[in-house]
C-alpha positions as CSV (number, residue, x, y, z in Angstrom):
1,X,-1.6,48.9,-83.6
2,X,-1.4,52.3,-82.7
3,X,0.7,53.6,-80.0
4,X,0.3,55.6,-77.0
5,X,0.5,59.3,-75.9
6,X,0.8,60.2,-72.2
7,X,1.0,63.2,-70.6
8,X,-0.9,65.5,-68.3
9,X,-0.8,69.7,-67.8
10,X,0.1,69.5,-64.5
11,X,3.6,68.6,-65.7
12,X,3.7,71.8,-67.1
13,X,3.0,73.8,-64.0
14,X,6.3,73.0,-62.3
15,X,8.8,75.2,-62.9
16,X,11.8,76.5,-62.0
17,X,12.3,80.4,-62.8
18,X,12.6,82.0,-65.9
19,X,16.4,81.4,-66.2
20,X,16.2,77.7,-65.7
21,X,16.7,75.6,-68.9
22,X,14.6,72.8,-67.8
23,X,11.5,74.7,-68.3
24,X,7.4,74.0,-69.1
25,X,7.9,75.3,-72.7
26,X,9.8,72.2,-73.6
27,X,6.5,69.8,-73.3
28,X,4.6,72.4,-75.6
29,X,7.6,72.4,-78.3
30,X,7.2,69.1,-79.0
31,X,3.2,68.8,-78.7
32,X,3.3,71.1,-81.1
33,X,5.3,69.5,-83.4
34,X,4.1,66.5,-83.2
35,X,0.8,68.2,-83.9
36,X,1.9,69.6,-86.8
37,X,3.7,66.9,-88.7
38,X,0.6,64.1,-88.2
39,X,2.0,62.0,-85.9
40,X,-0.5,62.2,-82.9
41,X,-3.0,61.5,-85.5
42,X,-1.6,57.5,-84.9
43,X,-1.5,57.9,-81.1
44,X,-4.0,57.7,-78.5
45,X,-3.5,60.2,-75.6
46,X,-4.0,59.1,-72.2
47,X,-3.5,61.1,-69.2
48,X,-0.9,60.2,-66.8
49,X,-2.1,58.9,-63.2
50,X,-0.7,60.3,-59.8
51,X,1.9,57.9,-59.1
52,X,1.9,56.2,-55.5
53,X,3.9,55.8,-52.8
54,X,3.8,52.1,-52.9
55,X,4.8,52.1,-57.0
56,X,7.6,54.7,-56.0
57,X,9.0,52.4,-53.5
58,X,10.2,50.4,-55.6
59,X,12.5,52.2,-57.4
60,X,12.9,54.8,-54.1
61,X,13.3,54.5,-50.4
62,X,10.5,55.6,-48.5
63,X,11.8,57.8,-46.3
64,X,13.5,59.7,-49.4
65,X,9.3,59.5,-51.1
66,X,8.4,61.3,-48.1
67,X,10.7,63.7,-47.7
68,X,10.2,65.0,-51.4
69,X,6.5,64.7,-50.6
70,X,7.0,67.2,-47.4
71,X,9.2,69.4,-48.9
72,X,7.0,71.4,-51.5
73,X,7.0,74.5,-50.8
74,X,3.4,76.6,-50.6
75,X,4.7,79.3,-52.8
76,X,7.5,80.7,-54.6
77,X,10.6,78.2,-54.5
78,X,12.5,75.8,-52.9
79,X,16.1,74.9,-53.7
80,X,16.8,71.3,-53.4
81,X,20.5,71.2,-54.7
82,X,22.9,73.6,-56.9
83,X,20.9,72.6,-59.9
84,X,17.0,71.9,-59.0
85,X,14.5,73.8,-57.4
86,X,10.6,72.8,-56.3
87,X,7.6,75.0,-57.0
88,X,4.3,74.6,-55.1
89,X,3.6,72.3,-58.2
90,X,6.5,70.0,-58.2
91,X,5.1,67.5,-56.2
92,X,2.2,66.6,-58.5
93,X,4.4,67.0,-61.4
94,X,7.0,64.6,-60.3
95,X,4.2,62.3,-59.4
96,X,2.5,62.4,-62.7
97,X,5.5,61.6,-64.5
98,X,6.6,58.8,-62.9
99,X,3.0,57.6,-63.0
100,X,3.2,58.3,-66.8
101,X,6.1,55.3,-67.3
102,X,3.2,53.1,-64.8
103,X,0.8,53.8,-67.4
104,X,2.6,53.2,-70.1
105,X,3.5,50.1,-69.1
106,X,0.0,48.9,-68.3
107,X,-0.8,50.0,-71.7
108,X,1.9,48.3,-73.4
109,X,1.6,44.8,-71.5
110,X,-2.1,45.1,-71.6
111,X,-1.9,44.9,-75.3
112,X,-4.0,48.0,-75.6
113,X,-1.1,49.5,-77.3
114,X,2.3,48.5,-79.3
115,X,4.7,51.4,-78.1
116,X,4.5,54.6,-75.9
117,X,5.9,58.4,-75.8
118,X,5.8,59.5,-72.4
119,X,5.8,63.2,-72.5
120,X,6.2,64.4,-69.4
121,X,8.9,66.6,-67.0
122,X,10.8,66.8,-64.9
123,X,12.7,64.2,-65.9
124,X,14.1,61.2,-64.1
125,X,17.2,59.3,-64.5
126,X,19.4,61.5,-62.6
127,X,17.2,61.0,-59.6
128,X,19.0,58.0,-57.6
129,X,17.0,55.9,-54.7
130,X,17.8,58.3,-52.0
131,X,18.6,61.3,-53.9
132,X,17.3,64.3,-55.7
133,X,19.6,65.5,-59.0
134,X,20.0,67.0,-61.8
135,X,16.8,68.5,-62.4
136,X,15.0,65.4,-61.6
137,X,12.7,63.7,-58.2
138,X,12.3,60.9,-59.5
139,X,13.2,57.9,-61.6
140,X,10.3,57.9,-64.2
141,X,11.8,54.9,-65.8
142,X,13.2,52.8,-63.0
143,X,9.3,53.1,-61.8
144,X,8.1,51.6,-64.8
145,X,10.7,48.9,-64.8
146,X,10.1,47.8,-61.8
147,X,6.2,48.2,-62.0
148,X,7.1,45.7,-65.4
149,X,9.5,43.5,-63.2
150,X,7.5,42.9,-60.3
151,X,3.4,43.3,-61.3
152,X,4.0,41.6,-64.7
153,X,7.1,39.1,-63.8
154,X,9.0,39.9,-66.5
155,X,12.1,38.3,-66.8
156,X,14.6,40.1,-69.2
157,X,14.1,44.0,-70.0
158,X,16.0,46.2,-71.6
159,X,16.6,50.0,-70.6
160,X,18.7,52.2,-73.2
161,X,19.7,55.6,-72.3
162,X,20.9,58.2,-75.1
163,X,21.0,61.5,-73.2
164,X,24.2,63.0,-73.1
165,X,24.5,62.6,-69.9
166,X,24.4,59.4,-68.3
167,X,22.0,58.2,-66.2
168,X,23.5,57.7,-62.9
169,X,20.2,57.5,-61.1
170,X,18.7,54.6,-62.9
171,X,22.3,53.2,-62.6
172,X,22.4,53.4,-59.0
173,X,19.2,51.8,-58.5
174,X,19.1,49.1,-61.3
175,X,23.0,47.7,-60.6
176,X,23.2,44.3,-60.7
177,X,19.6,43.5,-61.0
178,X,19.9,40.4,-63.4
179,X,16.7,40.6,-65.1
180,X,17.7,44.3,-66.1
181,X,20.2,45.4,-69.0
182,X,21.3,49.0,-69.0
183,X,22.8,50.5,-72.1
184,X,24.0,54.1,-71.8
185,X,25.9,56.8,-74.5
186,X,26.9,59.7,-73.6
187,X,29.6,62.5,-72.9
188,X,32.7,62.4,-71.1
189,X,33.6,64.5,-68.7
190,X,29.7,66.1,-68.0
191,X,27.7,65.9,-65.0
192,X,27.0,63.6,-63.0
193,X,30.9,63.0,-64.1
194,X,30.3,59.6,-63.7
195,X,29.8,56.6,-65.7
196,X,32.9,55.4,-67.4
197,X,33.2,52.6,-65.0
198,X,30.0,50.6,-64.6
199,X,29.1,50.4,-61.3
200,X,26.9,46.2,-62.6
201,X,27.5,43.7,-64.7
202,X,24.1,44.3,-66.4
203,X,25.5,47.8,-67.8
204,X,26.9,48.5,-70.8
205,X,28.1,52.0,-70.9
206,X,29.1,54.0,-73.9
207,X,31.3,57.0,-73.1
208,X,32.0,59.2,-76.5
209,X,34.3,62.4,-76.5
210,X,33.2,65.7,-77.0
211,X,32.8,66.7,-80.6
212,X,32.9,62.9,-81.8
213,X,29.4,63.5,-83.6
214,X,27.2,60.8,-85.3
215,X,29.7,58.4,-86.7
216,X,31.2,58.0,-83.2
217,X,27.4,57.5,-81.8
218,X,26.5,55.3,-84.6
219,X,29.8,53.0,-83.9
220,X,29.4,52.7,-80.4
221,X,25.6,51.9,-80.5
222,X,26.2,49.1,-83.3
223,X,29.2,47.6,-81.7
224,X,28.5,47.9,-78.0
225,X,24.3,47.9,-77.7
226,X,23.0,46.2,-80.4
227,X,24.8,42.5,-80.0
228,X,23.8,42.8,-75.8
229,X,20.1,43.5,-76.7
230,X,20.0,41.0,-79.3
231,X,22.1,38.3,-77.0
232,X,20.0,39.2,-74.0
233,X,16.5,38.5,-76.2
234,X,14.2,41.4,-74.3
235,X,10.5,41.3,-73.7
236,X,10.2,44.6,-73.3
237,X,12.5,48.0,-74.3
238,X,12.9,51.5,-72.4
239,X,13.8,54.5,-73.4
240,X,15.3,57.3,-71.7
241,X,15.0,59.5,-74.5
242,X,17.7,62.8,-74.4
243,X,18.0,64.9,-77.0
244,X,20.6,67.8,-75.5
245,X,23.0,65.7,-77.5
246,X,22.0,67.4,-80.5
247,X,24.4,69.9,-82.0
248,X,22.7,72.9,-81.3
249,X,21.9,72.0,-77.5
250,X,24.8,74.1,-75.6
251,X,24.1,71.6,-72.7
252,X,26.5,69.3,-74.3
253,X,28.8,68.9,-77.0
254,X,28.5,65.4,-78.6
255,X,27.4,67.0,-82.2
256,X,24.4,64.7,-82.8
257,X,21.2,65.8,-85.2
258,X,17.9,64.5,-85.7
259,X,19.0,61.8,-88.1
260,X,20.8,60.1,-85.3
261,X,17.7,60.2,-83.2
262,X,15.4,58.3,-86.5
263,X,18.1,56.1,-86.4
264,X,19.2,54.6,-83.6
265,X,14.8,54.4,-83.0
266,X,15.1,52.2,-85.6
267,X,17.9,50.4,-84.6
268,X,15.3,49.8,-81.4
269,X,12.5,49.2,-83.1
270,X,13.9,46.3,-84.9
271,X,15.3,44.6,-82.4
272,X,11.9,44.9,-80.8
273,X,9.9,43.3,-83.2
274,X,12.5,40.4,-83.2
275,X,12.0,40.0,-79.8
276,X,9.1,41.4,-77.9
277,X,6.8,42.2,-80.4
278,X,7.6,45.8,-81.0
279,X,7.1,46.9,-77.3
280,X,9.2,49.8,-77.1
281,X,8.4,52.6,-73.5
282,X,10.1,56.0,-74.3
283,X,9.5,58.6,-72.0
284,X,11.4,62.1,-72.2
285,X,15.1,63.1,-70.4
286,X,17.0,66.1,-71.9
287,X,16.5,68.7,-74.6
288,X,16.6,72.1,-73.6
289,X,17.0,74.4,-77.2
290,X,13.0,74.1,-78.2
291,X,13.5,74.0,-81.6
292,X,16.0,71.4,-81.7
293,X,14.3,69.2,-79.1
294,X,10.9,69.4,-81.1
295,X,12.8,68.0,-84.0
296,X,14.8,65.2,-82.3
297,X,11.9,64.2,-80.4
298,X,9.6,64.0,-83.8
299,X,12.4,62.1,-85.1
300,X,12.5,59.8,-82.5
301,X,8.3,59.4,-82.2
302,X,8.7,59.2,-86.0
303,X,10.7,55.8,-85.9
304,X,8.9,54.8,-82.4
305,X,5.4,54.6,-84.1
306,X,6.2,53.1,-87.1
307,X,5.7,56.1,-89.2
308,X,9.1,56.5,-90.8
């Protein structure tokens, strides 16, 4: 079965100024690539739907919904906090991208499709239920688990986080929700400086130290994610799927390269065709050096489709 492609141009029409690192270029690095080395010949692109406010609200208060609805600016920019700042074409960016992770899960649970890239910015899991963060609005991912939670009735998913930073937002609002596990890896002692301490009992975080590189990453992902997933029998597998781990990404400094991104795919791939026939949801976090993120992320689609 082939897998499924989602994205949508307005995600690249938010931006935030020419000095920001988070910018449009990054969806068009890895398009490219992807392009170029076959791989989107075994997907099937689908455009992602406006999210709404009713699919929001379940990850998000609705009073926070609104207020990043109302604040859009009508031109130039808005600064939301130290690190994020709206354009008149934030809103229907934000909104595409969480509807992306809705899509992908119709698609998946639908059996129209075995897996999913979700392709889209800005990204998500910093965004916590009242908050706006780290480049993100909101949760991408946490939407789709809950759209998959509470439309489908699923019982046991399975969100795994390898930016390298952790995901505080889809921390904060998936603590201690029993029919969720949360497996994070990332970097000590980066923003959102948090993370070391599990704030649930469904999360299994993973802090490495700086410069630990792939047999660190490796270790803690076989000792600490693999035996959860496997004891807690998924029927469906997210990805927040980061790739400013890598070792040319100055956002961080965890040393990783593409060959840990194949990997630990696989690592998820096999453990979801033991246990909910290969559905695996990935949609995109960090990455911010092109050329290294269209790499990683062709690694990673690489493994998710099967093709490696």
């Amino acid at each position: 079965m082939l897998s499924a492609y989602v994205t949508h141009p307005d995600c690249s029409r938010h931006e935030m100024g020419r000095d920001h690192p988070e910018s449009p270029e990054r969806l068009g690095a890895i398009n490219d690539m992807l392009l170029v080395k076959g791989l989107l010949d075994y997907m099937i692109p689908y455009d992602a739907p406006l999210a709404t406010e009713q699919e929001l609200g379940r990850a998000h208060t609705h009073l926070y919904i609104r207020e990043v609805l109302a604040m859009a600016p009508k031109e130039g920019y808005l600064q939301v906090d130290p690190d994020t700042r709206m354009n008149p074409w934030t809103v229907p960016a934000a909104l595409r991208a969480a509807g992306a992770a809705i899509k992908a899960t119709d698609l998946v649970l639908g059996g129209k499709v075995s897996s999913a890239f979700c392709c889209v910015r800005p990204p998500g899991h910093h965004a916590e239920r009242a908050a706006t963060m780290g480049f993100c609005f909101f949760n991408n991912v946490a939407v789709g688990i809950r759209h998959a939670l509470d439309v489908y009735n699923l019982r046991r998913v399975v969100l795994v986080d390898f930016d390298v930073h952790h995901g505080n937002g889809s921390e904060d609002i998936l603590a201690d929700d029993d029919r969720v596990l949360m497996c994070s890896i990332f970097e000590k002692g980066l923003y959102p400086f948090c993370g070391e301490k599990p704030r649930g009992r469904n999360m299994v975080n993973v802090p490495l130290d700086p410069r630990s590189g792939s047999e660190a990453f490796r270790k803690g992902v076989t000792e600490h994610w693999l035996p959860a997933i496997d004891s807690f029998q998924p029927q469906l597998i997210y990805v927040s799927a980061g790739f400013d781990g890598h070792r040319e990404d100055d956002m961080g400094n965890l040393g990783l390269v593409e060959a840990d991104y194949l990997w630990v795919t696989q690592q998820l791939m096999a453990l979801a065709n033991r246990h909910c026939q290969g559905r695996v949801i990935s949609c995109l976090e960090g990455g911010y050096v092109l050329s290294c993120l269209a790499r990683s992320a062709t690694a990673h689609v690489r493994a998710l489709i099967g093709a490696d």
